[in-house]
N, C-alpha and C positions, 0 to 999 in steps of 0.2 A: 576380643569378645565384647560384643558392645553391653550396657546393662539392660539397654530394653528385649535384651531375650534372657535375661535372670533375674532372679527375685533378691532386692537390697535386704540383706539380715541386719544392717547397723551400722553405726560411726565406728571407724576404728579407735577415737580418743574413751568412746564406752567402753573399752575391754582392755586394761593396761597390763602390759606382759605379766602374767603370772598366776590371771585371773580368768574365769570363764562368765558365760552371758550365755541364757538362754533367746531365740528369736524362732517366729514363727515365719513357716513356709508353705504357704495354705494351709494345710488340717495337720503338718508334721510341726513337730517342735526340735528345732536341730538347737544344741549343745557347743555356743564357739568356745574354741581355748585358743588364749593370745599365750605365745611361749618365745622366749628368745629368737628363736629361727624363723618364726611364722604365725600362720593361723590355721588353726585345726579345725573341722567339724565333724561331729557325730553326731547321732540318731539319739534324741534327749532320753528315749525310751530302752533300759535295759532288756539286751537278747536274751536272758535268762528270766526272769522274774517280770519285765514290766517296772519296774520299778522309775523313776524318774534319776540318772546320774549326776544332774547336777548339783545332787542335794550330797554327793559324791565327794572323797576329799584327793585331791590333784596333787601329787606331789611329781617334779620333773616333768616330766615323760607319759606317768601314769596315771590313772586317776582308779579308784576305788569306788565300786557301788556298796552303797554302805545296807541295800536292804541284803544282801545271800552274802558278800566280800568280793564279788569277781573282781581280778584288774584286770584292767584297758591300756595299753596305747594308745593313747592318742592320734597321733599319726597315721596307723598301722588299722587301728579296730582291732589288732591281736590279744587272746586272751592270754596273758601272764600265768591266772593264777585264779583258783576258783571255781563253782560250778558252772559259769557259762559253757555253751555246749561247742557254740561260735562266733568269730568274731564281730566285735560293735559294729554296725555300718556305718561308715564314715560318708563324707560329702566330700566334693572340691569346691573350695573358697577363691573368691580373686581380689586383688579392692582396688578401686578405680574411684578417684578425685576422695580421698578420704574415706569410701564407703566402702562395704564389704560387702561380697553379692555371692549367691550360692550358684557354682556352674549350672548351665542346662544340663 
């Protein structure tokens, strides 16, 4: 997948395992998580509330909106635990020459 048919969200040396980075994809704001295995994205905007997740605390796997408590997967967008009704919308990430690009 070349990157001139996706949009670059960041350096990968910006998001060091364990951390997340918010990055802008035209008018969405997607949520990356650097985790052992990979790189995750999500929809910055909580499916319950609106809320913004990254202001969320990530622990493994999950991460927590700290405005209602829903958890997340990461990976998944599955709701764990909480009032979410359903799951976060995730993105597919790729990274190519250092950079991280959100799928078409």
């Amino acid at each position: 997948m070349a990157p001139s048919q996706s949009t670059m969200l960041g350096s990968v040396k910006d998001i060091p395992v364990g951390d997340m980075n918010v990055a802008k994809a035209g008018d969405r704001e997607i949520l990356l998580i650097h985790l052992d295995d990979g790189r995750y994205a999500l929809d910055n905007f909580c499916i319950h509330g609106g809320c913004r997740i990254s202001n969320g605390k990530l622990v493994g796997e999950t991460l927590r909106c700290l405005c209602h408590g829903s958890v997340f997967n990461v990976k998944t967008g599955e709701v764990l635990d909480g009032p979410a009704p359903s799951p976060q919308p995730t993105y597919s990430v790729f990274v190519k020459n250092g950079e991280i690009f959100l799928a078409p």
